[in-house]
C-alpha positions in Angstrom: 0.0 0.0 0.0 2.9 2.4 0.4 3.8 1.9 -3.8 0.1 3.6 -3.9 0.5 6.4 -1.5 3.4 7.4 -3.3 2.0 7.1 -6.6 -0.3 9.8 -8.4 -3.1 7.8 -7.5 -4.9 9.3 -5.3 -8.0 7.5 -5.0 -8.3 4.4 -3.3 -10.6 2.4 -1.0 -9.9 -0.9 1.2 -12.6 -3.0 1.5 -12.4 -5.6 4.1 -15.2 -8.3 5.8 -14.2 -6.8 9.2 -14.5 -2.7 9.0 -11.8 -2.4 11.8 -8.9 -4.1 9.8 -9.5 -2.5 6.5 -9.3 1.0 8.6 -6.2 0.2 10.6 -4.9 -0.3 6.8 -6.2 2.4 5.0 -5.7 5.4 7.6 -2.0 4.2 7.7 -2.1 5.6 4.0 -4.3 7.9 4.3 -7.2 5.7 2.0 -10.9 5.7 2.3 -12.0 2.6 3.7 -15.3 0.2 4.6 -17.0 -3.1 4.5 -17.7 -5.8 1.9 -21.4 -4.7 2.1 -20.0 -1.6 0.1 -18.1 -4.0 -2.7 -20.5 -4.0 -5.6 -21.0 0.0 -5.4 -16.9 0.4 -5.1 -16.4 -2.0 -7.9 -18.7 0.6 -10.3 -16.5 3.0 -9.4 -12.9 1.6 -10.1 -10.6 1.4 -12.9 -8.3 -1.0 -11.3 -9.5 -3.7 -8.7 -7.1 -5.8 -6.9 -8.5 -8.9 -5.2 -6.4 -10.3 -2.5 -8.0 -12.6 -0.3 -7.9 -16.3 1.3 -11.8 -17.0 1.1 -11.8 -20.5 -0.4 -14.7 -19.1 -2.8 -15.1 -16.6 -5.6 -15.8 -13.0 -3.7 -15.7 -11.4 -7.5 -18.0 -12.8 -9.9 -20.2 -11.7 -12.8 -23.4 -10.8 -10.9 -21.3 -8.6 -9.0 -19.4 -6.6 -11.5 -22.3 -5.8 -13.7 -19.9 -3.3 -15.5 -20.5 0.0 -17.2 -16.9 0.9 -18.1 -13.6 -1.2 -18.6 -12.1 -2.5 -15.1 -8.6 -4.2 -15.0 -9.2 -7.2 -12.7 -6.1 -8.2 -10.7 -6.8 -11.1 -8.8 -3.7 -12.1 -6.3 -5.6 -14.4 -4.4 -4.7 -18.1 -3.5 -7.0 -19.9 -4.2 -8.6 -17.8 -7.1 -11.3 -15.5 -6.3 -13.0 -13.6 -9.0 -14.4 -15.9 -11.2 
């Protein structure tokens, strides 16, 4: 997360199932934050969305995306989890 803050991007949200660990992340970089209740509206939002998770099942898939613009999907999760 430090690569982004010192990037020009300025915009970014971590999304987390508990609220409390994606803040202690994201106000350490000074990046909005929330739940996963919020995922679906964030993901209409985003250019770039970066899945990294250890869920044993798809978090990502086509119902949720229901894209209006191009997204670049980078999925670093083990095992996968946009499918």
């Amino acid at each position: 997360f430090l690569n982004l803050q010192e990037s020009a991007i300025k915009n970014v949200t971590v999304l987390n199932t508990t609220v409390d660990k994606a803040e202690k992340l994201a106000t350490k970089c000074g990046f909005k934050f929330g739940g996963l209740e919020n995922l679906q509206a964030e993901i209409q939002q985003a250019d770039v969305l970066v899945v990294a998770t250890g869920a044993q099942n798809p978090t990502v898939d086509a119902n949720i995306l229901n894209l209006r613009k191009p997204l670049l999907i980078l999925d670093l999760s083990v095992p996968k989890n946009v499918d």
